[in-house]
N, C-alpha and C positions, 0 to 999 in steps of 0.2 A: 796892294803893292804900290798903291801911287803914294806918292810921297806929300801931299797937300789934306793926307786924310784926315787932321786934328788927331790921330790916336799916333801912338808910342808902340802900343804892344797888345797884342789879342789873345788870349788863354782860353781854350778852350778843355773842360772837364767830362769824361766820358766815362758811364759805368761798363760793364761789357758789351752791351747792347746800342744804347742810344745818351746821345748828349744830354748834358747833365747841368752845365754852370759853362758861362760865358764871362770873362773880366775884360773889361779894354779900358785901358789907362792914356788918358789924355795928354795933350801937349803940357799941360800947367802939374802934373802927377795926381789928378782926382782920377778914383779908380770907380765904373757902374759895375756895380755885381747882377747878372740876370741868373735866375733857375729857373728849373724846364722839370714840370712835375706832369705824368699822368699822360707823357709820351703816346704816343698812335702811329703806327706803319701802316703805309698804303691805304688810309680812308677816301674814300669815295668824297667830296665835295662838290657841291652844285656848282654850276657855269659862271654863274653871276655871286658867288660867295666872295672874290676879290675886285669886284666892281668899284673903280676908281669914280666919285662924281664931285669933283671940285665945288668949294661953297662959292656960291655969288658973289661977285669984285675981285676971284682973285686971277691973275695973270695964270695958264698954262706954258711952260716953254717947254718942246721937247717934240715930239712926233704926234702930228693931229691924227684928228678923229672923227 
């Protein structure tokens, strides 16, 4: 909803179940088409599955750690 986002419009595509196709059209009108195949509800994931570790030289800004 903020208005600085670079995107225009978000589309979102759903079969009955689960999301399906994503579009989001740009300030300039290029449009990314994303698909979502092979869907999963409620999978178990390890702790450290989204472990963020930034490469070497580069600047963190945001909430340390």
């Amino acid at each position: 909803r903020q208005k600085d986002t670079g995107f225009e419009e978000l589309r979102l595509g759903f079969d009955a179940h689960h999301l399906r196709r994503m579009e989001l059209v740009d300030g300039f009108g290029q449009t990314t088409q994303l698909g979502f195949s092979n869907v999963q509800d409620n999978v178990k994931l390890p702790a450290d599955a989204f472990k963020f570790i930034p490469p070497k030289g580069v600047d963190v800004i945001g909430e340390g750690g």
